[in-house]
N, C-alpha and C positions, 0 to 999 in steps of 0.2 A: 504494500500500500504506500502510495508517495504522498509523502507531506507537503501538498504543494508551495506553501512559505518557505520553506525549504530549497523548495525545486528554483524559485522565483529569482533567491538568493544566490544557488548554482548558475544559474543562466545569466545571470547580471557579472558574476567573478568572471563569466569565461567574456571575458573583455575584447576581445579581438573581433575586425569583422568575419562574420563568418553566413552560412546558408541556410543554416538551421534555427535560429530564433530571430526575431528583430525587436523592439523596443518604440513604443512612439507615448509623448507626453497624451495623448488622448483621441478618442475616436471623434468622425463626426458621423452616424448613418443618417441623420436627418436631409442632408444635400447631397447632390448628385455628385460630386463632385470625391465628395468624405469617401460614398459609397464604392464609388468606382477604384478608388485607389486603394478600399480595404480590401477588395475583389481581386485586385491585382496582387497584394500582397500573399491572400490564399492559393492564390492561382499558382505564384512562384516557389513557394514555401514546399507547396505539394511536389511538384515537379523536382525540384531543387534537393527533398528529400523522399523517395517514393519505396525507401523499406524501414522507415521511423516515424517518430513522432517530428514534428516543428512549432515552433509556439511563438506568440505575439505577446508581449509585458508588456500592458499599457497600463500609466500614472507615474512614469517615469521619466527623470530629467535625462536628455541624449546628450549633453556634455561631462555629465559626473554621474552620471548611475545615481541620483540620488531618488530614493521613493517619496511622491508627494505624493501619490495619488489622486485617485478622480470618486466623480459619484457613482454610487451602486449603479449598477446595469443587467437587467434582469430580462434581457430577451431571448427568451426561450427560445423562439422563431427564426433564430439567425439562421438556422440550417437551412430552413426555407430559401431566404433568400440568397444563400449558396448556390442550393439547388437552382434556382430560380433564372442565376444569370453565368452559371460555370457546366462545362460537357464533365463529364466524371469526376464530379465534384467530390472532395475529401469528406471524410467525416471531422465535422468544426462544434466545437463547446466553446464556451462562454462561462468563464466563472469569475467570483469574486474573492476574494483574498485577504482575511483581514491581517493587519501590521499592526501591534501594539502602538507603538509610535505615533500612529495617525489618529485625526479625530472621529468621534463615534459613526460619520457621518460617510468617510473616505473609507476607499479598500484600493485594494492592486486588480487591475482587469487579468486575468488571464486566458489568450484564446490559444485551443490545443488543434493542432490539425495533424490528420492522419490520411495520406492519399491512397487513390486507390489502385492496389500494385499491377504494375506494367502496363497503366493507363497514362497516358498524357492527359492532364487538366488543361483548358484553352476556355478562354470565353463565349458563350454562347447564340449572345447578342451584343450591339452597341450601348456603350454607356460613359456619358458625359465623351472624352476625346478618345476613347480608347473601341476598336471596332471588333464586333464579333469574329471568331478565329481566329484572336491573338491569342499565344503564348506567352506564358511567365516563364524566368529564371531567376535565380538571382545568384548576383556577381559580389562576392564580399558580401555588406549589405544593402547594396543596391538588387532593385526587383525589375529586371530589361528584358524586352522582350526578345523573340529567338523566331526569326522567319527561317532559316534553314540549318540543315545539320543536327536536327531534334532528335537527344538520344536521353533517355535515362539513367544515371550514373550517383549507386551508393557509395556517397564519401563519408558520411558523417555517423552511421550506426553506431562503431566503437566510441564515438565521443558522447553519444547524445546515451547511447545505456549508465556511462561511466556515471553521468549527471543526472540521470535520472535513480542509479542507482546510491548515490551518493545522498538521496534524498528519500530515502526509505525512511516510515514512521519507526519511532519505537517508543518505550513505554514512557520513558520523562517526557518525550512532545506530545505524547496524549495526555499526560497529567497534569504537566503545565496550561494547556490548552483549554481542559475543564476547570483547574482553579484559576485561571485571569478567567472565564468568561463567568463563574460564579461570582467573581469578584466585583465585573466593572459593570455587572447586570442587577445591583444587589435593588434595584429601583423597585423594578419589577416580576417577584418572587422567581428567580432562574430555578428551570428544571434539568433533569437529565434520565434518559435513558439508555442503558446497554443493550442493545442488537447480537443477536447470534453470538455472544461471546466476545465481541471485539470491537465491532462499530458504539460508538458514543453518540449523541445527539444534544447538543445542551440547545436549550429555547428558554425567551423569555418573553412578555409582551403585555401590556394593559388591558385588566380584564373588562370586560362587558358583561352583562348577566341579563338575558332577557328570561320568559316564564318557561319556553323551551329550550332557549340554547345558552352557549358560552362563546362570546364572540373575543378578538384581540385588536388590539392597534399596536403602534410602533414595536412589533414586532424581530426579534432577530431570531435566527437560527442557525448553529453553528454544526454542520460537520466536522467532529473533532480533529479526525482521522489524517482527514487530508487540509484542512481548515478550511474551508470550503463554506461560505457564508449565503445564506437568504433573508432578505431584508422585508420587513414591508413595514411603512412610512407611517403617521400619526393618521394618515387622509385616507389607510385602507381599514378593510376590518374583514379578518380571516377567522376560519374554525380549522381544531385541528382535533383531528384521530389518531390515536397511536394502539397499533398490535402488537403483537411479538412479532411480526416480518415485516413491517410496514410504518410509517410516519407521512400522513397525507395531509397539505392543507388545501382548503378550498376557500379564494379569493374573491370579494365581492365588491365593487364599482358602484357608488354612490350618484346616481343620477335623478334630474329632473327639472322642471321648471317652477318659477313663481312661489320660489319658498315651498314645495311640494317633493320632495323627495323620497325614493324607493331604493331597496340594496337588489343589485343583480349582479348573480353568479359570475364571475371571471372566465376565472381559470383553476384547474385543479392540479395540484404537483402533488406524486407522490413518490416517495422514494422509497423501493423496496431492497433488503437485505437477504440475501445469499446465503447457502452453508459453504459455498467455496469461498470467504474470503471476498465476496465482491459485492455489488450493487448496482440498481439503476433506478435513474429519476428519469420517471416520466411525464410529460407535461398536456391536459388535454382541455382544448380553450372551449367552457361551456357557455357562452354570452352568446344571447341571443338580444339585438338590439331593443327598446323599445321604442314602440310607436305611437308618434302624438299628434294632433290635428293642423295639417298643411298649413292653414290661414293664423292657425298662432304661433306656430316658427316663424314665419316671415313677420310678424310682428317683433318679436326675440330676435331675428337676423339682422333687421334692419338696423337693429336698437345699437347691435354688436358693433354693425359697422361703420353707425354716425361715433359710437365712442372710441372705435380703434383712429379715424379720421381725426378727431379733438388731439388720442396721443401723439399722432402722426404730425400734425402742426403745434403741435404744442399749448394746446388750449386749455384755460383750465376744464375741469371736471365740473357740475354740477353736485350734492350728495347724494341726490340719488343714482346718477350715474358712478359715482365711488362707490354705491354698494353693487348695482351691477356690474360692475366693471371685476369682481369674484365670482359672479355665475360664467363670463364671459366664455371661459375654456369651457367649462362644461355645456354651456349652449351651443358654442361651433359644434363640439363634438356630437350632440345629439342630431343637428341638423344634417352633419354627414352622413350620419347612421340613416338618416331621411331622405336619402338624396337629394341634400344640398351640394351637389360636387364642387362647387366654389367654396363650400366651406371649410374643407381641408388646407387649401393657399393660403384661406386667410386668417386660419388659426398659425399657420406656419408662418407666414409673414409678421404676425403680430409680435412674434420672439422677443427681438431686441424692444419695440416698446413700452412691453410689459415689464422686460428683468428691468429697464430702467428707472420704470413707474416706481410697483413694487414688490418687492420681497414675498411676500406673501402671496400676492396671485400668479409670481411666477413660479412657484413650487407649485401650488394648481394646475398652472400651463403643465409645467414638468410632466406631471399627473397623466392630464390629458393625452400628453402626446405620447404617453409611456402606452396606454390602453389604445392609442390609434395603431400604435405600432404592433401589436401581438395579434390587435382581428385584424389589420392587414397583408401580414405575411402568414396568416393563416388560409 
C-alpha cells in the first residue's frame, strides 16, 4: 500500500527533468485552454511511460519544490473527460493529499496515470490550438508532440518502482496519520474505523439531526492508509453508512428559488474494502435536475443578469440586489439544468466579478461550478 504523502515527497526529491512525473503550481479545467494543455500532458505522460505508472503534483512551486498547495478538487468525472477527448486513453485519478503544514482548507492534487500497454494515446479531436491526431511525448519535462518515428520505449520502470517503493505504508505512518487527524478534528467529534484488518478511515463533520436521519457539513474524510483525503464544505450536507466492507457517502445539493429551498441527491461514493489488501471507490452521480416554471426563471434570469451588468461596470448594488446577488450561482445553475444554454457562459463569465465583489458568494460560485462540472462530464 503506498503512502501517497510519501510518494509526493519521492517524486519532488527526484529533482531532475525527467518523463515520468511533472509538477504545475495548479490546474485550470474550467477554460479551454487549462483543459487542453492538461490533455496534453496525459496524452505525453502515457506515451512517454507505457509499462508504469506517471503522475502530475499539483500545489507546487516549479522553482523550489516548495508545497503551497491548492483547493480541494473533487472530480470524480475526470476520467470522463479523458475518455472524452484522448484515442486509448490511460486510466487517470485525481486525489487529494493532505500536508500537515498546510491550512485546513489546502491539500497536494495528485493525478496518477497509467496507459494502456502497447497502445499509442493521440488526441481524438481539436481543442483550443492543438488538432485531433496529435501525439504526446515528453522530452525532459517538456510535453512535444511527435509527427513521425512513433515508437514506444520503457525507460523509467526501475526508477518509478524504486519511488514508488520507497513509499510503502507502514505502521508509524498509519499511527501518526490517525492521531494528527484525531487531533486537529477535535471540533467535531472525529471517528475511526478498521476495514479488513488494515485499512483505517478516520471522519469527522457537523452533525444535523432531522426525525429520520443524521445528516453532516464540513465534513473531512481521511484514508489513513494512503492519506488520501475527501472533503465536503460547510454548503454540502452528506449521510454516511458504514459496514464491515464498505464506507459510503451520499451527497446532497441545496437548491431553489425565492427563499424556497429542497436537498437533492448528488452523488454517491462508496468505497469498498478487499481481503487482498486492496480497495475501490466508486463514484455514481444520482441528481436528477429539478424542474421549475419557464416564465419565473426568466424573471430570476433576467434579474441575474441586470446584477452581473451593475458588477460589470461597476455600479453600486441596491440591498436587495446584495441579497440576491447569493442566490445568483444557484439561479444560473438551475436555469441551465432548464435549458437556459446561455446560462452556463454567464455563470462562467461572472468569475472574476464575483471573487472581486465577494468572498462569500464566490465560494457559492465555487459551489456551483463544482456540481456543473460532475452532471456535465457525466
Amino acid at each position: 500500500m503506498i503512502n501517497k504523502r510519501l510518494l509526493i515527497k519521492n517524486l519532488l526529491a527526484h529533482n531532475d527533468e525527467n518523463s515520468f512525473y511533472d509538477k504545475k503550481r495548479k490546474l485550470n479545467l474550467s477554460e479551454k485552454e487549462g483543459k487542453a494543455k492538461f490533455l496534453k500532458h496525459i496524452c505525453a505522460l502515457a506515451n512517454s511511460n507505457p509499462e508504469n505508472n506517471s503522475y502530475i503534483v499539483i500545489g507546487v512551486e516549479d522553482d523550489d519544490n516548495r508545497i503551497v498547495g491548492v483547493d480541494f478538487f473533487d472530480d470524480s468525472k475526470i476520467q470522463n473527460l479523458v475518455n472524452a477527448y484522448l484515442d486509448n486513453p490511460p486510466l487517470v485519478a485525481y486525489e487529494n493529499i493532505h500536508f500537515p503544514h498546510l491550512p485546513s482548507d489546502k491539500v497536494v492534487g495528485l493525478v496518477s496515470i497509467r496507459a494502456i500497454k502497447n497502445k499509442i494515446c493521440s488526441l481524438r479531436k481539436n481543442i483550443w490550438k492543438y488538432y485531433g491526431g496529435s501525439v504526446f511525448f515528453r522530452e525532459g519535462s517538456m510535453s512535444m508532440p511527435k509527427v513521425f518515428d512513433i515508437e514506444l520505449k520503457d525507460t523509467n520502470s526501475t526508477v518509478v518502482e524504486a519511488i514508488e517503493s520507497h513509499a510503502r505504508n507502514n505502521i508509524k505512518l498509519t499511527l501518526d496519520g490517525v492521531f494528527d487527524f484525531m487531533s486537529s478534528r477535535k471540533d467535531y467529534n472525529p471517528n475511526y474505523k478498521v476495514f479488513k484488518e488494515y485499512f483505517v478511515i478516520c471522519w469527522a463533520g457537523k452533525e444535523k439531526q432531522t426525525k429520520e436521519d443524521t445528516y453532516y457539513s464540513r465534513v473531512d474524510i481521511a484514508l489513513i492508509n494512503e492519506q488520501v483525503k475527501l472533503f465536503y464544505s460547510q454548503f454540502d450536507e452528506v449521510s454516511i453508512y458504514i459496514s464491515d466492507e464498505k464506507f459510503k457517502i451520499i451527497e446532497y445539493v441545496q437548491l431553489g428559488l425565492n427563499n424556497s429551498y429542497k436537498y437533492y441527491p448528488l452523488e454517491e461514493v462508496t468505497i469498498s474494502f478487499k481481503n487482498n489488501a486492496s480497495y475501490d471507490i466508486e463514484n455514481k452521480l444520482l441528481f436528477k435536475p429539478p424542474k421549475f416554471n419557464r416564465k419565473t426563471l426568466y424573471h430570476f434570469y433576467n434579474n441575474n443578469n441586470a446584477i452581473l451588468e451593475k458588477l460589470k461596470n461597476k455600479v453600486p448594488l441596491s440591498p436587495q440586489e446584495e441579497k440576491d446577488l447569493f442566490a445568483l450561482p444557484g439561479t444560473y445553475l438551475i436555469c441551465y439544468f432548464n435549458e437556459f444554454k446561455e446560462a452556463k457562459e454567464k455563470l462562467e463569465g461572472a468569475k472574476p466579478y464575483i471573487k472581486l465583489y465577494s468572498t462569500e458568494v464566490y465560494q457559492l460560485y465555487k459551489e456551483s461550478i463544482r456540481i456543473l462540472r460532475k452532471v456535465r462530464y457525466s
